[in-house]
MIFIZA-616909 format. One record per residue (C-alpha): residue number from 1; residue in one letter; y negated, x negated, z negated. Coordinates in nm, 2 decimals, padded with zeros to 4 digits, always signed. Layout:
BEGIN
+-----+--------+--------+--------+--------+
| num | residu |     c2 |     c1 |     c3 |
+-----+--------+--------+--------+--------+
| NUM |      A |      Y |      X |      Z |
...
+-----+--------+--------+--------+--------+
END
This chain:
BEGIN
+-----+--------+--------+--------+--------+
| num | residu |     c2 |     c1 |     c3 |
+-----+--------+--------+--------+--------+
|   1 |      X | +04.39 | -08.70 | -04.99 |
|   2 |      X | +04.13 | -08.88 | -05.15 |
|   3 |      X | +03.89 | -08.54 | -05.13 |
|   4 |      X | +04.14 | -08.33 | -05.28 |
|   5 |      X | +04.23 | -08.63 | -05.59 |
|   6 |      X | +03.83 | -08.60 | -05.60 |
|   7 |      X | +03.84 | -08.20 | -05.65 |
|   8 |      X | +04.08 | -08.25 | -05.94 |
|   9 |      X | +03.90 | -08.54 | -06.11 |
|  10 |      X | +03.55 | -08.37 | -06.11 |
|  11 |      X | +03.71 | -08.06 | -06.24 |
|  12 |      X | +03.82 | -08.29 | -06.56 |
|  13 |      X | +03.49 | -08.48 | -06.56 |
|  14 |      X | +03.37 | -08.07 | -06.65 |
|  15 |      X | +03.23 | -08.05 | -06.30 |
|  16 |      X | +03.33 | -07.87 | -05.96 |
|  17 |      X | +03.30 | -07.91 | -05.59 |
|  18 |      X | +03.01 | -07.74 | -05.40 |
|  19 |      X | +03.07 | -07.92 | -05.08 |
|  20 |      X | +03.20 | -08.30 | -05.00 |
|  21 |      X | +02.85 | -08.40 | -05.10 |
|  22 |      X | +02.74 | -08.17 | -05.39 |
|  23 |      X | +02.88 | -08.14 | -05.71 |
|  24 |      X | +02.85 | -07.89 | -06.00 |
|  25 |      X | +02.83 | -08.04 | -06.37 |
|  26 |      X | +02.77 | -07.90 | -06.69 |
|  27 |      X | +02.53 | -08.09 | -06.94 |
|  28 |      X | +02.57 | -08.19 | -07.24 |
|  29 |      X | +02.43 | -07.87 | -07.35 |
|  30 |      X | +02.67 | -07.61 | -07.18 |
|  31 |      X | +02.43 | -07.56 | -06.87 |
|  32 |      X | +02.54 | -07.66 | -06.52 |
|  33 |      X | +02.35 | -07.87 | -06.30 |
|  34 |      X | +02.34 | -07.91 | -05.93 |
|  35 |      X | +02.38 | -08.29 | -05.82 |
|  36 |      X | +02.38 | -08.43 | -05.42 |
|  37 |      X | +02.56 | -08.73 | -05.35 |
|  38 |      X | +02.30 | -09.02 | -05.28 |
|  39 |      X | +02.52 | -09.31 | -05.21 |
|  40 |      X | +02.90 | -09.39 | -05.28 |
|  41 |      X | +03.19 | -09.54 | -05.12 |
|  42 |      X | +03.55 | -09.41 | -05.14 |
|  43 |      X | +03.68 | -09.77 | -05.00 |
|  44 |      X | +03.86 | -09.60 | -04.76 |
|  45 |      X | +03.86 | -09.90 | -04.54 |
|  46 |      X | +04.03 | -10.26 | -04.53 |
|  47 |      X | +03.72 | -10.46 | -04.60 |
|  48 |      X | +03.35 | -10.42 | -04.77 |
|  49 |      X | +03.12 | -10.20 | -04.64 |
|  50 |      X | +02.85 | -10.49 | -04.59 |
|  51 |      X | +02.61 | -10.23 | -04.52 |
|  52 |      X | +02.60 | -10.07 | -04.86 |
|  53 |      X | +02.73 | -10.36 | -05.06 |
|  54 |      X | +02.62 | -10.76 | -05.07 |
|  55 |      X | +02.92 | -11.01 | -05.20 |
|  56 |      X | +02.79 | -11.29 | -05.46 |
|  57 |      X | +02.92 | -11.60 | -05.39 |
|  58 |      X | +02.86 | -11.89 | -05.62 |
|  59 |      X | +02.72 | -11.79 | -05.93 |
|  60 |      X | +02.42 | -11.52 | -05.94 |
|  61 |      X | +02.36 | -11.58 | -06.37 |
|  62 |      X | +02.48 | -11.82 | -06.61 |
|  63 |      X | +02.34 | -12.12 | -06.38 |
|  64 |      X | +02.42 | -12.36 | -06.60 |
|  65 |      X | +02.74 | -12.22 | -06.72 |
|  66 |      X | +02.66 | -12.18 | -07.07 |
|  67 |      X | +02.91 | -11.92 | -07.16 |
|  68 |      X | +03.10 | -11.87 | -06.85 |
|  69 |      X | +03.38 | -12.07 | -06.59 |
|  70 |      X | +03.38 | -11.81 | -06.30 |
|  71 |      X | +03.27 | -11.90 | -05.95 |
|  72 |      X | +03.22 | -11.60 | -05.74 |
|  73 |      X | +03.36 | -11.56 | -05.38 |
|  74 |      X | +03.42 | -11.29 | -05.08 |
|  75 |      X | +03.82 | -11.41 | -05.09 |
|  76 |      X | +03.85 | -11.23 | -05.41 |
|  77 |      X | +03.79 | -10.92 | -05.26 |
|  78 |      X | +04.03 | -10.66 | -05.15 |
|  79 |      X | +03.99 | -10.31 | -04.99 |
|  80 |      X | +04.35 | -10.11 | -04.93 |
|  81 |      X | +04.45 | -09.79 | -05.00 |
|  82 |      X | +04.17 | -09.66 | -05.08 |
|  83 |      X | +04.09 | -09.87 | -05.33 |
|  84 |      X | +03.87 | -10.23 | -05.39 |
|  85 |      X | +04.01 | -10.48 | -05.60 |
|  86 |      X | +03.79 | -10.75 | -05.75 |
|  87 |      X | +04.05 | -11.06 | -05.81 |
|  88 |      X | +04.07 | -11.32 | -06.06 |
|  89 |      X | +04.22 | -11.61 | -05.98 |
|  90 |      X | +04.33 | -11.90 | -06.18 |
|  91 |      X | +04.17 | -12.12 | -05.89 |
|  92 |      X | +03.98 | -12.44 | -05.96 |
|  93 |      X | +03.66 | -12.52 | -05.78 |
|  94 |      X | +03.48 | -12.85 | -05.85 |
|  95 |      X | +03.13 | -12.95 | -05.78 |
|  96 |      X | +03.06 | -12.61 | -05.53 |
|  97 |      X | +02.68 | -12.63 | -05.41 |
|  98 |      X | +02.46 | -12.32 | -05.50 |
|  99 |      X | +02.13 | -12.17 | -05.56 |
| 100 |      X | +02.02 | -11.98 | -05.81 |
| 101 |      X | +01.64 | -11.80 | -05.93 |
| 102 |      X | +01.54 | -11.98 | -06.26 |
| 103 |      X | +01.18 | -11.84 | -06.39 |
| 104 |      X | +00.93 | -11.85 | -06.05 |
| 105 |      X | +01.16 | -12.04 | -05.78 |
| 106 |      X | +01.53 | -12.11 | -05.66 |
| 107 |      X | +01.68 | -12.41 | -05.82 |
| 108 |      X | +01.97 | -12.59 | -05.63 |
| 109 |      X | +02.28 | -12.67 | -05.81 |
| 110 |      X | +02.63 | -12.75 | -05.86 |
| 111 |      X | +02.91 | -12.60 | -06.04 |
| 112 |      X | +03.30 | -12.65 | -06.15 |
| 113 |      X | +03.50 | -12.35 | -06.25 |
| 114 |      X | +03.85 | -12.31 | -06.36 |
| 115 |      X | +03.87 | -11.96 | -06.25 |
| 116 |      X | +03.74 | -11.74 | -05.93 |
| 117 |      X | +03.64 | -11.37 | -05.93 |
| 118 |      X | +03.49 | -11.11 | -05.69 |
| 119 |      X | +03.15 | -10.91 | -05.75 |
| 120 |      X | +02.94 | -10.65 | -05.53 |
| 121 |      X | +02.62 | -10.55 | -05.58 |
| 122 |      X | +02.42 | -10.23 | -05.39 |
| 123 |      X | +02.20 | -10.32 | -05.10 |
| 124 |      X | +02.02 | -10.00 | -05.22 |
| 125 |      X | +01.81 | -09.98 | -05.53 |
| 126 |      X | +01.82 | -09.67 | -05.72 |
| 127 |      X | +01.66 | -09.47 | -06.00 |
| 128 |      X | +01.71 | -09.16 | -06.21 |
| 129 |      X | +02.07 | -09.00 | -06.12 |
| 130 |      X | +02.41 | -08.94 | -06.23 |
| 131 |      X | +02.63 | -09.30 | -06.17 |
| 132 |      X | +02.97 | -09.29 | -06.17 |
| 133 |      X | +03.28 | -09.55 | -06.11 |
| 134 |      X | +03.72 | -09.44 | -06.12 |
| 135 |      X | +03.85 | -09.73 | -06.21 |
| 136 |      X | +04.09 | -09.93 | -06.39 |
| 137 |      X | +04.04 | -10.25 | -06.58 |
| 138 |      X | +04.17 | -10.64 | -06.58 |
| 139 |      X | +04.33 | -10.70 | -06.94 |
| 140 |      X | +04.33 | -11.06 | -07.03 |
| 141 |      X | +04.14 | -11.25 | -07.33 |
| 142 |      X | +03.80 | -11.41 | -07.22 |
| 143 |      X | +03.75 | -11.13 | -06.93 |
| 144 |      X | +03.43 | -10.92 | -06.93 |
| 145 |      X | +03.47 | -10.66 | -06.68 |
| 146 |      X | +03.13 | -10.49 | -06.66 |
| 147 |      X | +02.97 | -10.19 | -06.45 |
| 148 |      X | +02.64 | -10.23 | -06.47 |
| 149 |      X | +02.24 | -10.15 | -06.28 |
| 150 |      X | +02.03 | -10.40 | -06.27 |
| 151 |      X | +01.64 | -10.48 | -06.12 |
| 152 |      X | +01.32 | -10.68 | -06.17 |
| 153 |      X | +00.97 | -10.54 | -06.05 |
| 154 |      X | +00.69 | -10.80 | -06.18 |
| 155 |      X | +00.90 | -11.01 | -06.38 |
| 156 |      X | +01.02 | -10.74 | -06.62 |
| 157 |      X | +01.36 | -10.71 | -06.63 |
| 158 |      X | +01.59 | -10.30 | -06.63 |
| 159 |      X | +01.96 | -10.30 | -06.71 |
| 160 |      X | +02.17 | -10.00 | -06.78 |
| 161 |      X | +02.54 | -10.13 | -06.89 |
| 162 |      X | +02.76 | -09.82 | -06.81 |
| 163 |      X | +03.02 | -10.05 | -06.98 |
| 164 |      X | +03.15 | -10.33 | -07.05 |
| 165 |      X | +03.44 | -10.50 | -07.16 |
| 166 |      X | +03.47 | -10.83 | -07.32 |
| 167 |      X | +03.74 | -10.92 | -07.55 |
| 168 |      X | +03.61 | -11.21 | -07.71 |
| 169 |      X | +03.37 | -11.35 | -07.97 |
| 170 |      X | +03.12 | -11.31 | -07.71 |
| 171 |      X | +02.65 | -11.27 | -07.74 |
| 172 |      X | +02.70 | -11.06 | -08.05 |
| 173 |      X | +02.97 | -11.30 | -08.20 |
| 174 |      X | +03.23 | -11.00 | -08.27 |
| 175 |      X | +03.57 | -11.15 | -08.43 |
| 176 |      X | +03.80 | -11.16 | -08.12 |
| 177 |      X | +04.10 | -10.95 | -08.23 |
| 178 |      X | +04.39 | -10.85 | -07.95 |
| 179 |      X | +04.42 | -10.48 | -08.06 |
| 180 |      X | +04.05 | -10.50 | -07.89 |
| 181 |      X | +04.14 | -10.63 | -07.58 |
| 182 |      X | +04.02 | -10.29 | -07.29 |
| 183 |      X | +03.96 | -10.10 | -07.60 |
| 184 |      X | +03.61 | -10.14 | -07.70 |
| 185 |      X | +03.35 | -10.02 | -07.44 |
| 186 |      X | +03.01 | -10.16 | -07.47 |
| 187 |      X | +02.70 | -09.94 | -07.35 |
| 188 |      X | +02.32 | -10.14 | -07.34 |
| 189 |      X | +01.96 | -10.09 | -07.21 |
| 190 |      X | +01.71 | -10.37 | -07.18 |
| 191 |      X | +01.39 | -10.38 | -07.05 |
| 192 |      X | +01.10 | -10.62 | -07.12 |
| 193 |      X | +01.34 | -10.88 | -07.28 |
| 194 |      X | +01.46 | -10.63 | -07.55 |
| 195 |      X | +01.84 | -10.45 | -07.53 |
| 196 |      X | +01.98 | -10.15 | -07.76 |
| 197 |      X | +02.39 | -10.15 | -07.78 |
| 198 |      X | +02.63 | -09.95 | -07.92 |
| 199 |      X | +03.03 | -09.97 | -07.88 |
| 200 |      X | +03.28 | -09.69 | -07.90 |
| 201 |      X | +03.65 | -09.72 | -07.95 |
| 202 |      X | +03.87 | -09.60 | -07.68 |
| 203 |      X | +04.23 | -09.63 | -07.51 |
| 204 |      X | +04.33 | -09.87 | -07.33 |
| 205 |      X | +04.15 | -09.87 | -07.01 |
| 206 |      X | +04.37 | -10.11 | -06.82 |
| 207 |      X | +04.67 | -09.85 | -06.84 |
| 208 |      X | +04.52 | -09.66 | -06.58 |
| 209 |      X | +04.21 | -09.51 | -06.43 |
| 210 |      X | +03.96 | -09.40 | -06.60 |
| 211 |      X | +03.59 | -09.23 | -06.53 |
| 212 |      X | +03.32 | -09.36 | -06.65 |
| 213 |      X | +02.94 | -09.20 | -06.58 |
| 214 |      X | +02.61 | -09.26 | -06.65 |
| 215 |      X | +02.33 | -08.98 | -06.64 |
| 216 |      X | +01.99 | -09.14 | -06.66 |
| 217 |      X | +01.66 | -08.95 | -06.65 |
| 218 |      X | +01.29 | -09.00 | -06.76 |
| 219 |      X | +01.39 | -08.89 | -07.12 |
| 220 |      X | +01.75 | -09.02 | -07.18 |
| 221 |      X | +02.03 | -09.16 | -07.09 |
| 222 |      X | +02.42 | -09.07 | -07.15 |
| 223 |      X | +02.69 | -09.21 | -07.15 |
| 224 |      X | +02.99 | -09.03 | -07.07 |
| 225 |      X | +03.39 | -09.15 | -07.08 |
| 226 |      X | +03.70 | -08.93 | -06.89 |
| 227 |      X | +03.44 | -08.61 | -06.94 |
| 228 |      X | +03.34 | -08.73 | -07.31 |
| 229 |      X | +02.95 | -08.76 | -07.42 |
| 230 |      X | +03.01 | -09.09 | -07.63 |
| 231 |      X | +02.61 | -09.23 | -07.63 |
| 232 |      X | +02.30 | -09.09 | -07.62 |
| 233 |      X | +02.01 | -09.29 | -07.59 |
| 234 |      X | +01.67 | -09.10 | -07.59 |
| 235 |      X | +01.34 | -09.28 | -07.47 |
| 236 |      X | +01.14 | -09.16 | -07.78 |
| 237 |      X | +01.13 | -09.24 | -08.08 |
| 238 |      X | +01.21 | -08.94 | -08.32 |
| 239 |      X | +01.31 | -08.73 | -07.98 |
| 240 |      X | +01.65 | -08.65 | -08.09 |
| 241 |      X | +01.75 | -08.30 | -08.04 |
| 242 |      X | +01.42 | -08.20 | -07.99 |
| 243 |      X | +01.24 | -08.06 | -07.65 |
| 244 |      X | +01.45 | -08.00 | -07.31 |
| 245 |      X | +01.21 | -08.25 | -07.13 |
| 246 |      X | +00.98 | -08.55 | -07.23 |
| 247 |      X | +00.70 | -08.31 | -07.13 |
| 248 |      X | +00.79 | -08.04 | -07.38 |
| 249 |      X | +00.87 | -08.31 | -07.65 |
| 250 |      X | +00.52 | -08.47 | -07.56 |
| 251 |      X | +00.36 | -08.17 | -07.63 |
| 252 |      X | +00.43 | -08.15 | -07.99 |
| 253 |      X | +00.28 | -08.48 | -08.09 |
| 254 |      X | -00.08 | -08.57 | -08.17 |
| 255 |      X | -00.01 | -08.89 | -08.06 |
| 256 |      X | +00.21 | -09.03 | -07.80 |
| 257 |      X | +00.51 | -09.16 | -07.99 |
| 258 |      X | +00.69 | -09.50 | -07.98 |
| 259 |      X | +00.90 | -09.59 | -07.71 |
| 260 |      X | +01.30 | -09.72 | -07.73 |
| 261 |      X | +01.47 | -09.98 | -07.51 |
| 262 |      X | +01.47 | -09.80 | -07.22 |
| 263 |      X | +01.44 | -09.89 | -06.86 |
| 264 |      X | +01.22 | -09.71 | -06.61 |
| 265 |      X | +01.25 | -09.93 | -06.26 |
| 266 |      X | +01.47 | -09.92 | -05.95 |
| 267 |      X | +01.80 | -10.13 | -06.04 |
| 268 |      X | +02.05 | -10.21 | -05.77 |
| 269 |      X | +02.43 | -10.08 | -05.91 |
| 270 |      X | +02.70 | -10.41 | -05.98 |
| 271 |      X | +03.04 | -10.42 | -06.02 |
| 272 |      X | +03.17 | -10.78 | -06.17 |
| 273 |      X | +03.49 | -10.96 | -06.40 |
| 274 |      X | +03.34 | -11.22 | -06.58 |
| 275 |      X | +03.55 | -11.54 | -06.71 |
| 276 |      X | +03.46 | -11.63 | -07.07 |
| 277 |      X | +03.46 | -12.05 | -07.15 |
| 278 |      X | +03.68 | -12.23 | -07.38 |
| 279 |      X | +03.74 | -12.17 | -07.64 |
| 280 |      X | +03.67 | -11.79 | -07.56 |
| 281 |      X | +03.85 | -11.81 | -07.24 |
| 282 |      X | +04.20 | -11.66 | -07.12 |
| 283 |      X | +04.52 | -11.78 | -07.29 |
| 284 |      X | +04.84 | -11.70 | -07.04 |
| 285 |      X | +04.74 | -11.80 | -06.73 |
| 286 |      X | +05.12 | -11.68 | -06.62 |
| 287 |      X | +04.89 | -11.37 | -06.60 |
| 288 |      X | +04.69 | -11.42 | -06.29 |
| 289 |      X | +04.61 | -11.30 | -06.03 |
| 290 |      X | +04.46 | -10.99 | -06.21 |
| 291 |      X | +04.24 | -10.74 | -06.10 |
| 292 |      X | +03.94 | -10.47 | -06.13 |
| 293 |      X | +04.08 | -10.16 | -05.94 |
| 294 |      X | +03.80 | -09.95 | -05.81 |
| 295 |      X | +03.89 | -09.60 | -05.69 |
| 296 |      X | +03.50 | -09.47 | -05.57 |
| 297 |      X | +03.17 | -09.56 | -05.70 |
| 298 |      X | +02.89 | -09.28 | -05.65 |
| 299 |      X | +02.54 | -09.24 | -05.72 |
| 300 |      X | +02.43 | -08.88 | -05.77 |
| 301 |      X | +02.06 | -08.74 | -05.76 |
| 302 |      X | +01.98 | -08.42 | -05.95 |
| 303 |      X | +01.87 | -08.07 | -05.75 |
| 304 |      X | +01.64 | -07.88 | -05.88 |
| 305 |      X | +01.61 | -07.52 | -05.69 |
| 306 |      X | +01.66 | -07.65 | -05.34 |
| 307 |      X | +01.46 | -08.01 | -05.38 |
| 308 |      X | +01.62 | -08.32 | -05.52 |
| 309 |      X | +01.44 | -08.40 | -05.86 |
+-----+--------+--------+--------+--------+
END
């Protein structure tokens, strides 16, 4: 069942089936592109696949719990029907012991939460590909329900947000507004302490599932929504429409251009709902127990002739 739903999904998401492993996509310029499936997980199970995935418990960021009240644990976790469910709970926890990296070491400490929640995070790190999640979002004020790659290599931090979702007046200090609320997906790059964002509008995503992808190369990256191109971010400056490849682009300067925000290291995928704190947090906690739904999550690499790229 779930192959055949997958046939009919990649046929919206203007792609088509080679074989369970191998899809068929058209770019954003018309051309179709092979792509073999690296690593995903259909959640076909009744529990995590602890061989692909490592559950956060405690609290992995946020330490000190400057903008959050979430504690992470594997009881917020859910695997049925084919689907994975990251739950959040209006559970308390007070004083829970955890350690957490803080600039060269790991720092032991104690947090209070009025709210619980579920994240995964690959055991695999990956690098250019296609990334790609069906799923269907938590809709509650003070939630920020994120899909996300992350990874450090000598201290200098890559992040690709293939979205995120946060409803409130959050980093950027938007004015909280409830027509907002699952409507207003957030796309970033950092690397080397710098990020580039840019939002788009869309429906709401927590009236059903919804595809989001993420094709990153050496020269850009895109970000796609239900088969939609909605961002393009290109890693040179003034590259815009111009060259098929970095190479070709290169070739036309005298001198190598500037680069973007744009990451270039292994980053391990994430899936997360984040609780906001007062007086940014939820309002009806009638509400809970809400939940992320997760349908699949799949990393693609690209084929070039018969080789992977």
């Amino acid at each position: 069942m779930k192959i055949l739903l997958t046939v009919i999904l990649c046929t919206m998401s203007m792609c088509s089936m080679v074989s369970q492993k191998t899809i068929k996509r058209l770019n954003a310029a018309g051309v179709e592109e092979t792509w073999q499936l690296s690593l995903g997980d259909d959640f076909n199970g009744s529990s995590v696949d602890t061989k692909k995935w490592k559950v956060t418990e405690g609290l992995p960021r946020d330490g000190y719990q400057e903008s959050s009240q979430v504690w992470f644990t594997k009881d917020n976790i859910e695997v049925s029907n084919g689907v994975l469910k990251l739950v959040i709970k209006n559970d308390t926890v007070v004083d829970k012991p955890f350690e957490i990296w803080i600039k060269d070491r790991m720092v032991p400490l104690k947090a209070s939460a009025s709210f619980t929640s579920g994240e995964i995070t690959a055991r695999e790190q990956t690098g250019f590909g296609m990334y790609e999640i069906r799923c269907r979002l938590p809709k509650s004020r003070g939630f920020n329900s994120a899909f996300w790659m992350y990874g450090e290599k000598d201290g200098v931090n890559n992040e690709i947000d293939v979205f995120e979702y946060w409803d409130v007046e959050g980093p950027l200090k938007l004015r909280y507004s409830e027509k907002r609320l699952c409507r207003r997906q957030q796309m970033t790059a950092h690397y080397k302490g710098r990020m580039t964002l840019e939002g788009d509008n869309s429906e709401d995503m927590s009236e059903g599932f919804h595809i989001f992808t993420c094709i990153y190369d050496e020269c850009r990256i895109e970000w796609w929504r239900d088969g939609e191109l909605v961002r393009t971010l290109y890693r040179y400056e003034g590259m815009r429409g111009k060259g098929k490849s970095c190479l070709d682009f290169l070739k036309r300067k005298k001198k190598e251009p500037a680069e973007t925000v744009f990451p270039r290291d292994p980053m391990a995928i994430i899936a997360t709902v984040t609780v906001m704190k007062p007086p940014h947090g939820p309002e009806h906690l009638n509400l809970f127990p809400l939940s992320m739904d997760i349908d699949y999550i799949r990393y693609y690499e690209k084929v070039e002739g018969n080789r992977l790229k």
